[in-house]
C-alpha positions, 0 to 999 in steps of 0.5 A: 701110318699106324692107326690107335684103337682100343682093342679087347686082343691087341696082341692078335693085332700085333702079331700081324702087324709085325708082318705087314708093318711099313718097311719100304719107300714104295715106288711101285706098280701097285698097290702103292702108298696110300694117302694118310686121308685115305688111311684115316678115313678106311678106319670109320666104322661099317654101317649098312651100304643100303643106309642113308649116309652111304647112298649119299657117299656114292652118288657123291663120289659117282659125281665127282668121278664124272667130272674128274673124267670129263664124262658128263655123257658117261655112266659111272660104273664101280665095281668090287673087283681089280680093273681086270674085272671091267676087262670081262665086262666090256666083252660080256656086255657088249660082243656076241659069241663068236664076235672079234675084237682088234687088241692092240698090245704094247706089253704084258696087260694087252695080252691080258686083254686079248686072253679075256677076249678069247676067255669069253668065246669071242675072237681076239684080232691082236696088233702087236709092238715090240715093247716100249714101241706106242700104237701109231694112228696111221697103223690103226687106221691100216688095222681096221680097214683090214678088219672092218668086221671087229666089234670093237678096238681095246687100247692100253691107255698107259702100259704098266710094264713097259711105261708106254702112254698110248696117244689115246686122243688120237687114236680114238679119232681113227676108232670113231672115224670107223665108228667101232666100240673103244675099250680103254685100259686106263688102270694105270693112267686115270689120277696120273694122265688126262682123260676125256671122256666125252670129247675122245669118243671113249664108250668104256673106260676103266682103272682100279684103286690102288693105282694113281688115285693111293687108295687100297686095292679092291674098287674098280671105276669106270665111265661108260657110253650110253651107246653100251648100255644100248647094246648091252640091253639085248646081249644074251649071257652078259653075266650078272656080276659084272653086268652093266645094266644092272648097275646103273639100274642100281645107281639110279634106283638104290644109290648103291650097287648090286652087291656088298660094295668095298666101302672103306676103299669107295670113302677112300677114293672119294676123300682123294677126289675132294683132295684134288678139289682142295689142291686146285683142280685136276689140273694141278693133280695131274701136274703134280704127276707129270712133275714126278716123272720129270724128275725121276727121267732126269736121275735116272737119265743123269747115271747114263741109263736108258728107257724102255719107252720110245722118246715122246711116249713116256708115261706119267706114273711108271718109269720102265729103265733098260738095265747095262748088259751084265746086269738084270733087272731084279738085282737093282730091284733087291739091291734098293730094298735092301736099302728101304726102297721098294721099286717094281721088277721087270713083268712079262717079256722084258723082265729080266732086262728092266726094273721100274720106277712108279710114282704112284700114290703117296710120295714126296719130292724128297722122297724122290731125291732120295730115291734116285741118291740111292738108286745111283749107288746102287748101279755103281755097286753093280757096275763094278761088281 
């Protein structure tokens, strides 16, 4: 979506339009397509983030958000950085020096919590699986009675890498049960897989922008307890930039945040909020999700290729598919570009034997079909060759 102004150095514009112009049908890990809404509303002009009009868009979008995540005893939190940045906060704010963590890790982006952890001086106990395996309950279980000391218990809600969703219900009643702090990485499950955040028992739950929700990255929201809030109060060395009780200090008194917020991508996810409300409600959003993913497990079922993800887990945003042997990931990754469709390589351990197939953000079911047409051309060329 090409956006038309009235430009004094048009050819400046051009020049780097020429690089970044749409080239590709995007089905990614992220950053994804955006949806032409959120476009459109990016291109307003700035204004001061302390004026009038934009505490009103905040303290809107913080009362959507709340309600989309189901956390009327939640906090919500934005923040201008990727959702790594919430990674550090929950640690910082909420675990003393020296202090353990149980990381479980289902793929690359619980490692990178578990680094985080140990980043900031406290002690990352990790509960590993063999990618495309979830986290079962009953090991968690195990897990915490063997380390009855951790502080906290971080989970990878949907695991990016290896299209795994955790069954974060579950697993949050053996957290609670062992009354232990539950951190949840939700980047790539909040807008595409259901939260609740109060009935869970969840205390911080994070996501960026350029995910599910097909906004720009650069904005990162979470819903937290205000059992956090409590401890964070009397944490020492929590920071200040992604210090939480600042934050909401920040929500309640000025209607905004502590620094310059990312403001077109704020408008952007509230604009996609209200969409959801127009489309029917969050449950019509997240079956439009489910839907997606059906569909492409059925394509890519259909040309005899396996999943990374065991049966009964498979995630509803991101598709990770075991290439034949002979075969690497990346070749059917270049191969459909070469044909206008930008997939998602392999990432971390299991890069060279997987591509992936995301659907997030702004796409449409014959996108998909199209996709998938493609897609089964392109293992042919390559079974063959």
């Amino acid at each position: 979506m090409e956006l038309k102004f009235d430009m004094e150095y048009e050819d400046a514009y051009k020049e780097l339009y020429e690089i970044v112009k749409p080239k590709y049908k995007l089905f990614t890990a992220g950053p994804v397509a955006c949806f032409p809404e959120v476009l459109a509303i990016m291109s307003v002009q700035m204004f001061s983030h302390r004026s009038d009009e934009y505490k009103q868009v905040h303290v809107d979008t913080l009362e959507r958000l709340k309600g989309f995540l189901e956390a009327d005893n939640g906090e919500i939190i934005l923040f201008p950085s990727s959702g790594s940045g919430f990674m550090e906060s929950a640690v910082r704010n909420t675990v003393p020096r020296g202090g353990k963590v149980l990381v479980t890790i289902i793929g690359a982006f619980g490692k990178r919590f578990a680094d985080v952890v140990d980043a900031n001086g406290r002690k990352a106990v990790r509960m590993e699986y063999e990618p495309g395996k979830a986290v079962k309950p009953e090991e968690l279980d195990e897990m915490l009675h063997r380390y009855p000391e951790v502080e906290a218990v971080a989970i990878t809600y949907n695991e990016t890498s290896t299209g795994v969703l955790n069954p974060l219900p579950e697993l949050a009643k053996v957290v609670n049960e062992h009354d232990k702090l539950l951190f949840v990485d939700a980047v790539s499950a909040m807008g595409g897989a259901d939260i609740k955040f109060d009935e869970w028992g969840i205390d911080i739950v994070f996501a960026s922008s350029q995910k599910a929700f097909g906004v720009p990255p650069g904005l990162a929201m979470a819903a937290v307890s205000e059992r956090v809030f409590e401890i964070a109060e009397k944490m020492p060395e929590r920071g200040w930039y992604f210090d939480l009780p600042l934050y909401k200090k920040f929500n309640e008194k000025k209607k905004g945040t502590p620094s310059t917020p990312p403001m077109p991508q704020l408008f952007g996810l509230n604009v996609i909020l209200r969409v959801v409300e127009k489309m029917g409600g969050k449950e019509k959003w997240l079956d439009m999700y489910r839907k997606r993913s059906e569909m492409i497990r059925e394509g890519v079922r259909d040309m005899g290729l396996e999943f990374l993800a065991e049966p009964g887990y498979e995630s509803p945003t991101i598709t990770a598919v075991v290439v034949p042997e002979g075969i690497k990931g990346v070749d059917v990754y270049y191969k459909m570009r070469e044909r206008g469709f930008e997939l998602a390589k392999g990432y971390g351990s299991v890069a060279e034997k997987t591509f992936r197939i995301g659907n997030m953000g702004y796409m449409t079911f014959d996108d998909i079909r199209e996709m998938l047409d493609n897609l089964r051309e392109v293992m042919g060329e390559l079974t063959r060759a």
